[in-house]
N, C-alpha and C positions, 0 to 999 in steps of 0.2 A: 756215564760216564757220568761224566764224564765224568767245589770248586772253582767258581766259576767267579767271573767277576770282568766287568767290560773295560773298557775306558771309555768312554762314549767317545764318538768323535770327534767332534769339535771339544766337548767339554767331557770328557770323561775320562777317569780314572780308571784305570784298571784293576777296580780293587780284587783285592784278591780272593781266589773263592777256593776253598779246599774240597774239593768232591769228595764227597761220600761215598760215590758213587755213586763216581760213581758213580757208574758210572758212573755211571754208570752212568752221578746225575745218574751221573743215575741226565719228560718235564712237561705234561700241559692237558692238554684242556679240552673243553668242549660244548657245542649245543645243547641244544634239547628237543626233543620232541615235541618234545617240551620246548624246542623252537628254537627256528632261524632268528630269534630275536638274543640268541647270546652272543650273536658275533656280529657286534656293533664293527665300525672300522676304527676302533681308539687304535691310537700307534702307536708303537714301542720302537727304541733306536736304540743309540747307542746308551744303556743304561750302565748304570752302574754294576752291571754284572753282564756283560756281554763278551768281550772278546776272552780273555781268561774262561773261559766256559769249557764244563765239558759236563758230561751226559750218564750221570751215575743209572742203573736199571733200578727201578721201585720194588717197593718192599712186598716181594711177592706172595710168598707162601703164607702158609698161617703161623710158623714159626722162624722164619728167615726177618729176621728184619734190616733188612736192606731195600737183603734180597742182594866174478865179472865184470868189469864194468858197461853203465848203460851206454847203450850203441848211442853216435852224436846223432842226433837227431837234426832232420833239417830243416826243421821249423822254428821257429824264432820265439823259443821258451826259454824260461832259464828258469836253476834254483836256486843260484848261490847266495848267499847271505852275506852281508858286507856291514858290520857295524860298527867299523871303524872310517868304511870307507867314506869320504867328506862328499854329497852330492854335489852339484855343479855349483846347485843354487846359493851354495853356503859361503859367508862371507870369510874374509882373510882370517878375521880376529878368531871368529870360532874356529876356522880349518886348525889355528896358529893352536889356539888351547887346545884340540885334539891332540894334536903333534906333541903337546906336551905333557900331555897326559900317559898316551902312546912312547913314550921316548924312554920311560923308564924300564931296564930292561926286567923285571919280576914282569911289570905290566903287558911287556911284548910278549911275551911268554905266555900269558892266562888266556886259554882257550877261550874265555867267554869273550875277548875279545879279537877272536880272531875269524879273518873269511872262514866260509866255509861254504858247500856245498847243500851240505846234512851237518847236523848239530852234532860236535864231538861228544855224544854221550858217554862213550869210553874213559873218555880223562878228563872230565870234570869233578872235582870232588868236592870237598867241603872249603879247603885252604883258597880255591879258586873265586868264592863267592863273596866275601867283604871286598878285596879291590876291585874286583870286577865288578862287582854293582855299583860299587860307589864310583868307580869310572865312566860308568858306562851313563851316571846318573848327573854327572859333572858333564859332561859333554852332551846329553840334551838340555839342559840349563841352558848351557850356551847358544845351543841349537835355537832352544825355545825365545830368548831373549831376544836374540833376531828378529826370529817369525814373528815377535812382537811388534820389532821396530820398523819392519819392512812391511806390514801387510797389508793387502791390499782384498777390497772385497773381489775378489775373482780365482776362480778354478785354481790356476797354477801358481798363484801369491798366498793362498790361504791353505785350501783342502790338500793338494796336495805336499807340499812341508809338513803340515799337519800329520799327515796319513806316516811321513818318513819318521816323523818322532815318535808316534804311536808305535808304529810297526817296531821298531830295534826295542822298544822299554818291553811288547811283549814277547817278539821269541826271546830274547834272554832271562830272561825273567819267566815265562814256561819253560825252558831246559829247567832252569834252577829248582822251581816246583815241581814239576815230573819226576828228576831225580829223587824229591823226598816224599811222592807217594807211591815209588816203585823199588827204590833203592836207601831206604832210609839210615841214617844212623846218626847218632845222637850229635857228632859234628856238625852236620850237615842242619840238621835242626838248629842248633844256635847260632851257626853262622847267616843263617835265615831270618831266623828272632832279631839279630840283629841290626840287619839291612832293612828290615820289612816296614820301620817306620820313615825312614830315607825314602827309599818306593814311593812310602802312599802320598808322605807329604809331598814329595814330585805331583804325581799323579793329583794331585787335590789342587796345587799351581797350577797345573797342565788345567784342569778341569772350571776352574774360577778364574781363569785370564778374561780381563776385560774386553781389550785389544779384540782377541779371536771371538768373542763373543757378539761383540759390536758389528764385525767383520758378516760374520754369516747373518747378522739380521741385514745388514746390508743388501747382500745376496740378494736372502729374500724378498727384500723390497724397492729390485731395481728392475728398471724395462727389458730388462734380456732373462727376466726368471723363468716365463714360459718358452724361451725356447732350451730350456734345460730339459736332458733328457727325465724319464719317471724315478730313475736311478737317483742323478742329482738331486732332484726334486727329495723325492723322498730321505735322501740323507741328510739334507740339511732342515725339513721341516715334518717331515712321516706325513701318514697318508690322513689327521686330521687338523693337527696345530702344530705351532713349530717345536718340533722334536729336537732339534738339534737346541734350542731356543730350551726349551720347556725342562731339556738332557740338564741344562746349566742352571736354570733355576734349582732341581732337586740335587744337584754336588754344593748350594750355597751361594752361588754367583748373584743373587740379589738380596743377598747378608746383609748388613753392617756389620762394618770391621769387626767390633766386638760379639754379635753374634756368627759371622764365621770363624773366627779364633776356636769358639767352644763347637761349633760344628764340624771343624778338622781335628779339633782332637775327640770329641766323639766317634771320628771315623778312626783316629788310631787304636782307638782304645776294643773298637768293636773287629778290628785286622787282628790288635793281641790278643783279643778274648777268643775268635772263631778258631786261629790255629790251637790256641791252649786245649779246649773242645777237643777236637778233632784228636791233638797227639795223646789226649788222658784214656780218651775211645780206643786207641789203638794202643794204648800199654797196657790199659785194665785188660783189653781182647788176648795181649801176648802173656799177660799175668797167669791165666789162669789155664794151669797145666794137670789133667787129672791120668797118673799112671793104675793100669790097669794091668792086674798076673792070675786074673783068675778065669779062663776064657768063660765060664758059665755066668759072670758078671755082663756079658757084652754078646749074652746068647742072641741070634736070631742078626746079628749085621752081618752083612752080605760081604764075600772076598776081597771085594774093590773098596770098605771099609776097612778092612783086618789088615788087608796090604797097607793101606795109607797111616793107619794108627801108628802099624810095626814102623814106616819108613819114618814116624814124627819120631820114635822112640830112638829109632838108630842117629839122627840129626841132634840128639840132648845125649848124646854118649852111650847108647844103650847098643853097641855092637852086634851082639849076635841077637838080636830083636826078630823075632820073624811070623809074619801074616799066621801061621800055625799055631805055633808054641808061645809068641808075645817076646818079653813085655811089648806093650801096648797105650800108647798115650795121646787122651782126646785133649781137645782145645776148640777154643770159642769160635775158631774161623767156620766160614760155613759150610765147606767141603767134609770138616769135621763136626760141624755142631747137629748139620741137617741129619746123615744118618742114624745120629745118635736118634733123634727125636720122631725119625718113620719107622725105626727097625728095632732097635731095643727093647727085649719082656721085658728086661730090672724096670719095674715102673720107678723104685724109689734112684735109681741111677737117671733115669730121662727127668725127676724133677730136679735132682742136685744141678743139674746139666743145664736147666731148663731156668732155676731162680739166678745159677751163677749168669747167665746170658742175660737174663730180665734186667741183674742189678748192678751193671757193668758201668763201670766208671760213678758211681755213685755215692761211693765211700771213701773215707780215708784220705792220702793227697791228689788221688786224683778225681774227686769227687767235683761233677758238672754242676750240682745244684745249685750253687751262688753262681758261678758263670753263668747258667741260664738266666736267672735272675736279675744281673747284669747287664746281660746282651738285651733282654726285655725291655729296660728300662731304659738304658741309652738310645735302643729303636722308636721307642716314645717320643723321650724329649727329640728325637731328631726329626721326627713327624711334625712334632709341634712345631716347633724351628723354625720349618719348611711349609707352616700353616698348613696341617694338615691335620684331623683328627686320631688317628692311629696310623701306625705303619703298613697295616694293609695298604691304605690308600695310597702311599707313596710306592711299595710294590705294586700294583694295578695300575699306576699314573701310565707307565710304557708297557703295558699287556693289552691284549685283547679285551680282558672280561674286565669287569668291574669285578666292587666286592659283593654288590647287590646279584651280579648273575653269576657270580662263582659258587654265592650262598644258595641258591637258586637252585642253580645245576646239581648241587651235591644232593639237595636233601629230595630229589625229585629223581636223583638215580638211589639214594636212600630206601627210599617210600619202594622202588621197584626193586630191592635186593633181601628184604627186611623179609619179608616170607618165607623165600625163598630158604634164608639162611638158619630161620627156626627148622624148617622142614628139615636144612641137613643135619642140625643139632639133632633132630629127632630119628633120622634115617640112623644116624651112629651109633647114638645110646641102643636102639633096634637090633643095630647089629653087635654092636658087642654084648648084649645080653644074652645073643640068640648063643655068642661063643664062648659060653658060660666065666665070662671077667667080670670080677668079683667089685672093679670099678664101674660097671656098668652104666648106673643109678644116678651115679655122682662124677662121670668126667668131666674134670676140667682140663687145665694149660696142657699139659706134658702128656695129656691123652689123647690129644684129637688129632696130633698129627699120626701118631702113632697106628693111630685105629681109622683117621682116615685111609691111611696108604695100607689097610689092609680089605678095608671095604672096596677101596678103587681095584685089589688083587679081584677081590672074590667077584665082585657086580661085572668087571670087563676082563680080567682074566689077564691082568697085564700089570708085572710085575718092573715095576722102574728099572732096577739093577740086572734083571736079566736081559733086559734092552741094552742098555751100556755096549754090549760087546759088537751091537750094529750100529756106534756113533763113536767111529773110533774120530778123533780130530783131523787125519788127513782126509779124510773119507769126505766129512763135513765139509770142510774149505772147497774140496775139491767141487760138492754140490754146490754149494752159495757160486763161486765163481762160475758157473753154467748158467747159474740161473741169471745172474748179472748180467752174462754176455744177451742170453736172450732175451731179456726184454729191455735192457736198454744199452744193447749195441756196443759193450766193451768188454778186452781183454785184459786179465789178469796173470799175471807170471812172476815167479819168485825171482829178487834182487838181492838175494843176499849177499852181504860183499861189498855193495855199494856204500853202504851206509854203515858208520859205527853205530853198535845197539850198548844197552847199559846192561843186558845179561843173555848169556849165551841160547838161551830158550827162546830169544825174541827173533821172528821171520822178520823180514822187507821184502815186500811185494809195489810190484810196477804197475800203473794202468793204462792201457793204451785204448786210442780209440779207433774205428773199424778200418783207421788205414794205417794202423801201427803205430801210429804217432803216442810218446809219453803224453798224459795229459794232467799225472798226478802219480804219488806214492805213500804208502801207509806203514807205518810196524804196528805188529801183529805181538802181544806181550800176552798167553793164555793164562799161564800157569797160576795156582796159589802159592807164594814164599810165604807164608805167616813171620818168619822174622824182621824183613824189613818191605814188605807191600802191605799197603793199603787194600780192604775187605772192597769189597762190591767190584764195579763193570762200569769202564767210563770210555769216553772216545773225546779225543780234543785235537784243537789245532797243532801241528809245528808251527807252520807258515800257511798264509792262505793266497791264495788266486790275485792279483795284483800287476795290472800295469807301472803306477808309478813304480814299485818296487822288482821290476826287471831290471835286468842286467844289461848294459852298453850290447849292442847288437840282438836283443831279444823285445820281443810285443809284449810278452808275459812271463812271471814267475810262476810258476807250475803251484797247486797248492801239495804241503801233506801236511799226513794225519797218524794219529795214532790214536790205538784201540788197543784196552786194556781188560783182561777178564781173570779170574779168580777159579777156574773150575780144574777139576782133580788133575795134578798132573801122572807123568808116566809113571807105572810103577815094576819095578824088574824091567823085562825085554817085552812088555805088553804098550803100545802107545796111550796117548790117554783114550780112556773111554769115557764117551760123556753121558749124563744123565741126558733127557729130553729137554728138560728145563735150561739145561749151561748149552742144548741146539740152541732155546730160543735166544737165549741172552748174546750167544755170538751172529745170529740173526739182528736182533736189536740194534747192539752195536754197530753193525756193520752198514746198518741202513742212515745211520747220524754219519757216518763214516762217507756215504756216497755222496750226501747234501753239500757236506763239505769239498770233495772232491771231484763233481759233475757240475758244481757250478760253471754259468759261463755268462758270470757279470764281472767285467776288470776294473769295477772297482772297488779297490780293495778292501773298503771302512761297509760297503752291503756284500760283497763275497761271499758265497757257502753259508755257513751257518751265523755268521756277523752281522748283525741288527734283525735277527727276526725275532718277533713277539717271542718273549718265553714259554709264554703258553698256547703256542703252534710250534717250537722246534722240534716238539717228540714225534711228528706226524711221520716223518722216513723209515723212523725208525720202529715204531709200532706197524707201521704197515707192511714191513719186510717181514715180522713175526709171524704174519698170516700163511707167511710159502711155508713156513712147515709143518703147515695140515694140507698142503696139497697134493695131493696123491704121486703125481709124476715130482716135483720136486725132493717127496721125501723120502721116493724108491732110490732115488739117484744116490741121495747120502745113506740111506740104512744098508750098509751092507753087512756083512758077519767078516770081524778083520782079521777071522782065520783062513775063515772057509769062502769067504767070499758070496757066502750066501743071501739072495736080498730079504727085505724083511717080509714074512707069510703074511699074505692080503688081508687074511681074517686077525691081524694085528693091527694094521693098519687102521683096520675100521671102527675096531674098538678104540685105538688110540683118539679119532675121532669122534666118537661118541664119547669120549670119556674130555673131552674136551668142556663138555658145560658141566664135568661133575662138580660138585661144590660154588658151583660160579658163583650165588650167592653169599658166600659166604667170602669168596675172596675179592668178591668187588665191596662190601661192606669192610673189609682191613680197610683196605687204600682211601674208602671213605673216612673212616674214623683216623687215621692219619690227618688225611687233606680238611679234617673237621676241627683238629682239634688243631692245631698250625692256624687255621683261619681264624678262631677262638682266640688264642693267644693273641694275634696281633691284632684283635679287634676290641675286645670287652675285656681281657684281660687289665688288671689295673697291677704292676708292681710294688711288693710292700702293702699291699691292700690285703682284706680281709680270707682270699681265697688263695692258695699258695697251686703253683704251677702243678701239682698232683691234684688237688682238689680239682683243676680244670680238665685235666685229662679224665678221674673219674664222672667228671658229672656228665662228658661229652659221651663216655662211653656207654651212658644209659639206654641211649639211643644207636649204639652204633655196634655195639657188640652184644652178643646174643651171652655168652658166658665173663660177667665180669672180672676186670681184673681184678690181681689180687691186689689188697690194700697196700702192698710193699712194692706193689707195680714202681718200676724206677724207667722204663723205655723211654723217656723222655730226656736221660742222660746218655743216651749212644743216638738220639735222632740227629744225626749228622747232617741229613739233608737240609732242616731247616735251620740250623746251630754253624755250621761249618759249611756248607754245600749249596749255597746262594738261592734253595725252595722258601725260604721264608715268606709265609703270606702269598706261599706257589706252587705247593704240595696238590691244592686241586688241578692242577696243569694237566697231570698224568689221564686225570681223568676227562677232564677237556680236551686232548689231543688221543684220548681213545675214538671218541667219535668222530674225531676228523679221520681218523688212519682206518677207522673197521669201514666209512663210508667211500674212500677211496677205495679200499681195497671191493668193495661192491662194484668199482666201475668194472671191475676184470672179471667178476663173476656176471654182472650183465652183458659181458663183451663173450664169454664162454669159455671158460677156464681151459677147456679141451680143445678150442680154435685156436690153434700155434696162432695161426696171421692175423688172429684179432686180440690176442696177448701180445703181440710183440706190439704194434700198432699202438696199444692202450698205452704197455711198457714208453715206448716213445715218446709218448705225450706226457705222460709223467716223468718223464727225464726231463721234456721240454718248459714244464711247468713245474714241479714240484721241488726238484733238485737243480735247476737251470737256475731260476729267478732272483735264490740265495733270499737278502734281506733288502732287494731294489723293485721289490714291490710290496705292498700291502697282503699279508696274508692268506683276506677271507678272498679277495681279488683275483692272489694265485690258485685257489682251490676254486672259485667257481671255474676260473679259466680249465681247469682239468673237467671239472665235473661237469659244467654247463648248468649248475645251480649251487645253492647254498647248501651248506651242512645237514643231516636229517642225523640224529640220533637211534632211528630203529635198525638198522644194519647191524651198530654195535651190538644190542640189547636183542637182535635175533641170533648175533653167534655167541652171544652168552645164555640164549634161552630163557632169556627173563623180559621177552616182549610180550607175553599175554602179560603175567604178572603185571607191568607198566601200565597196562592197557585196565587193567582189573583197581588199579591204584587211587 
């Protein structure tokens, strides 16, 4: 997923983060074997990219670049949302300017400010978002003004007011962003553009008040700090300096006036440049439309492509369009760009396909390259600012790693993938020579996915698309929520009804826990729209887990969530079928999805996924990827969604083995990503002698075994780190692989085939890994699971590149 952007809590702004996905965010990081010495306890709070967060999936492949109503319950939860409604605490004056804010009848009327239960996704549109923002944005002003004049260093004078303004600026303001990376339309975007500097300047107030700031140092250094629970503790100071303290230092709050002036509007300028980013990536992607009438043009794609081309073609007016006959029309999304690029003979059709993807957003008016170069350099001067050398160091200030052991970790999982990754360049060339292709000699870009996915045919006998038809998506859910119940003890059931969704394909499911009781709820959003959704897989908040923000006769508001993915949808009377890759990615998601929603800390500002390091929240959800290579796991979901057939064992096992095929060569991507993001915000100099391509080709000397090309542009659709809050965090992925491959080792040393020592393990990783949320220290909550610190050879054994390592 999931975009992303915190408000710290005490001092932080919500800026705004656009996922990529994307998650997907799409995030983190890791040891080493290389040692327990990369996970120092630095602490990360509420940063500047935390609560707005969500969880785009990484750019995986070698050509992906991404990659009723509820019964009353009688337990004292609630979920309703109230942002209008004036809490106790709130003085006459502000109630007085609510009211007359509220009194205008357009204003009574705007769904964004009204109760609710579940966020009116249905009928918000574009008209609804200048008053409503800017209402919504006048009545915490007021709000805030108060909490200035009243506060007082303790719990219920400070943190909690605090937590009530935070909380209303983000779920309205995530409705409003949701909408426009799931339901876009060019309204809805300017009316965003619009409000979005209002937002941050709030948020940048909210973030540099003095008042609050003085307040929590107070806290801190008053005689009743140790009896604050670990929770408190660590929200107002993290687990090594004060974080809450240190949150405020990095948004400006020990500026002069005159150097904050230039450091807030550096932050607006870098809010309108990341969305600008983000929307040119997604027009240049909706730009490029290639119609296709000649079926021997598009020999060799498989039906579940030919369906999906015909159904792009019927959707731009081509009525009698059909999987057979055509016409036929590809596009840059990845549902459609991936099969072009494994199944396709036209070699000269997979490179047109292949340079149009490489050079997206790159030209013309929607060309990234001065934006990039901008966002660079405003990242700079605002390191400087903030006495820092580069902006890594200000991303790493709240992470785990430094930039010393991110640098560390990368080029010592480098050193171990680098072999490996010649050997497949050479296994390939091997094979496509043996099958007399005349590119043999000479593959490069637009060959190797091609001719890998025919070697992974031939060497394991297992063709991706003919798998499809044992992963239909009901099938799927139906497994993951099994396996959920088993190992940590809850039930899942569809709510649909309950809740308004923004398009008719999106499920609502309920979670209950082992005595029925609701404990949380999600939408579930699979499909790909290419006209108005955003590419990639993210997962993000609605609302999160929250005592203050209970309802009159309830302990707690319930969290949800939502999870969004991008893979094929239905086509005719066939449901979707999924590739194995769009198993793992709704696996991914789903695991960011439980962190958030198994939390069971109420308070609200460390809840679920709010304040944990960035580079530890991908641990859920990497670790959940591991259940579908597990034999009972993924008998459960492969069924035949005709025949009902399960999947034949000797498929299984190839699927397994084919599990480290290439490993070298797709752990060396994600490096050369996470290398050249950490490049940029380190030695990069703006306007200086080497231009943002020259950094990415010199990076790739090292990191890719077939150069790019000189017109290589990837750098203008990298959303994660431009638009999607990885900046200077792109090694995260890789950091938060060894944390999740060595978790998932406690269940293989507990015995994968022992139900009562899976469920037991399961347990304690509910109790620890998804319980804790962001109210304790990371590496703290991981030994608590593991009863030690991080080992990187688990990963680098289920990727089969631990001799190699060892040989390094």
């Amino acid at each position: 997923m999931k975009r992303i952007t915190i408000i710290a809590t005490l001092v932080i702004a919500n800026t705004l983060m656009a996922t990529t996905s994307r998650a997907s965010l799409n995030l983190l990081r890791r040891p080493k074997p290389f040692a327990n010495k990369y996970f120092s306890s630095s602490s990360s709070h509420f940063r500047p990219s935390t609560f707005r967060k969500s969880y785009p999936c990484p750019i995986w492949s070698s050509s992906f670049s991404f990659c009723l109503p509820p019964p009353r319950s009688t337990t004292s939860t609630s979920l309703s949302f109230r942002p209008f409604s004036s809490p106790p605490s709130m003085s006459s004056a502000a109630a007085a300017a609510v009211d007359s804010v509220v009194s205008d009848e357009t204003l009574s009327m705007n769904p964004l400010l009204q109760d609710f239960d579940f966020p009116p996704f249905d009928s918000v549109d574009a008209s609804h978002v200048r008053p409503g923002i800017r209402a919504l944005l006048q009545q915490l002003e007021v709000e805030l003004e108060q909490l200035e004049k009243s506060v007082e260093p303790s719990w219920p004078n400070l943190v909690e007011p605090l937590e009530k303004i935070v909380d209303q600026l983000t779920v309205v303001w995530g409705m409003v962003n949701h909408l426009k990376a799931v339901k876009d339309t060019p309204e809805l975007r300017a009316a965003i553009e619009d409000v979005q500097p209002e937002k941050v300047k709030f948020q940048l107030r909210l973030g540099q008040s003095k008042p609050i700031y003085n307040a929590f140092k107070a806290i801190r250094g008053s005689p009743d700090w140790s009896s604050l629970s670990e929770a408190r503790q660590r929200l107002v100071e993290g687990n090594t300096i004060s974080a809450q303290i240190k949150e405020a230092v990095l948004i400006g709050i020990a500026l002069d006036d005159e150097k904050r002036e230039q450091f807030n509007k550096i932050e607006q300028e870098l809010e309108k440049l990341s969305h600008k980013f983000s929307e040119n990536v997604l027009d240049a992607t909706k730009k490029f439309e290639k119609m296709i009438t000649d079926k021997e043009e598009i020999e060799g794609l498989p039906p579940s492509a030919l369906g999906l081309f015909a159904q792009a073609a019927v959707s731009k007016g081509h009525e009698n369009a059909t999987a057979e006959n055509g016409p036929w029309i590809i596009t840059l999304d990845a549902p459609s760009y991936l099969p072009v690029m494994q199944h396709v003979k036209n070699r000269a059709l997979r490179e047109e396909v292949y340079r149009a993807y490489l050079s997206r957003a790159s030209s013309g008016e929607l060309d990234n390259t001065a934006i990039i170069d901008q966002i660079l350099k405003l990242r700079l001067e605002k390191a400087k600012l903030l006495g820092y050398n580069n902006y890594a160091e200000v991303s790493m200030a709240m992470k785990m790693a430094t930039v010393e052991k991110a640098a560390e970790l990368l080029e010592k999982l480098r050193s171990a993938s680098w072999d490996a990754a010649v050997q497949d360049m050479e296994d390939l060339k091997s094979f496509a020579k043996n099958q007399g292709a005349a590119e043999s000699d000479s593959l490069t870009h637009w060959d190797t996915t091609f001719w890998s996915e025919r070697l992974r045919e031939s060497k394991y006998d297992i063709n991706e698309e003919e798998l499809r038809p044992y992963f239909s998506l009901p099938k799927v859910m139906d497994g993951l929520f099994s396996l959920a119940k088993t190992l940590f003890g809850i039930d899942i059931e569809p709510a649909d009804g309950v809740a308004p969704v923004w398009n008719s394909d999106v499920r609502f499911y309920r979670v209950k826990d082992s005595s029925g009781n609701p404990i949380a709820y999600f939408y579930f959003d699979p499909y790909s729209r290419p006209s108005e959704k955003r590419g990639g897989a993210w997962m993000d908040e609605v609302v999160s887990r929250s005592r203050v923000m209970a309802q009159k006769g309830s302990s707690v508001r319930l969290p949800v969530a939502h999870m969004v993915c991008n893979q094929t949808p239905p086509v005719g009377d066939k449901p979707s079928l999924m590739t194995f890759r769009e198993v793992e990615t709704v696996f991914h998601e789903f695991g960011h999805a439980l962190q958030h929603m198994l939390t069971k800390e109420d308070e609200g500002l460390v809840a679920g996924i709010r304040n944990i390091e960035w580079d530890a929240v991908e641990l859920p959800s990497q670790f959940m990827e591991n259940w579908c290579y597990h034999r009972d796991t993924l008998m459960s979901i492969a069924k035949h969604y005709q025949t009902g057939e399960t999947l034949p064992e000797e498929v299984y096992k190839k699927l397994l083995a084919a599990r480290t095929f290439r490993a070298g060569s797709f752990s060396l991507r994600q490096l050369k990503f996470a290398s050249v993001d950490l490049e940029l915000h380190t030695k990069y100099v703006p306007g200086g002698p080497e231009s943002i391509y020259d950094v990415d080709q010199r990076v790739s000397v090292k990191t890719q075994v077939i150069p790019p090309l000189p017109e290589d542009r990837f750098l203008c659709s990298f959303s994660h780190i431009f638009a999607g809050g990885y900046a200077a965090g792109y090694y995260s992925y890789k950091w938060a692989e060894v944390l999740s491959a060595d978790a998932f080792s406690a269940f293989e040393d507990a015995g994968l085939d022992d139900i009562k020592a899976v469920k037991e393990t399961g347990q304690r990783f509910r109790n620890t890994i998804l319980a804790l949320g962001g109210g304790k220290a990371p590496l703290k909550v991981f030994v608590e699971f593991r009863g030690r610190e991080p080992s990187p050879e688990p990963l680098l054994r289920h990727n089969g590149l631990l001799a190699a390592s060892h040989s390094a």
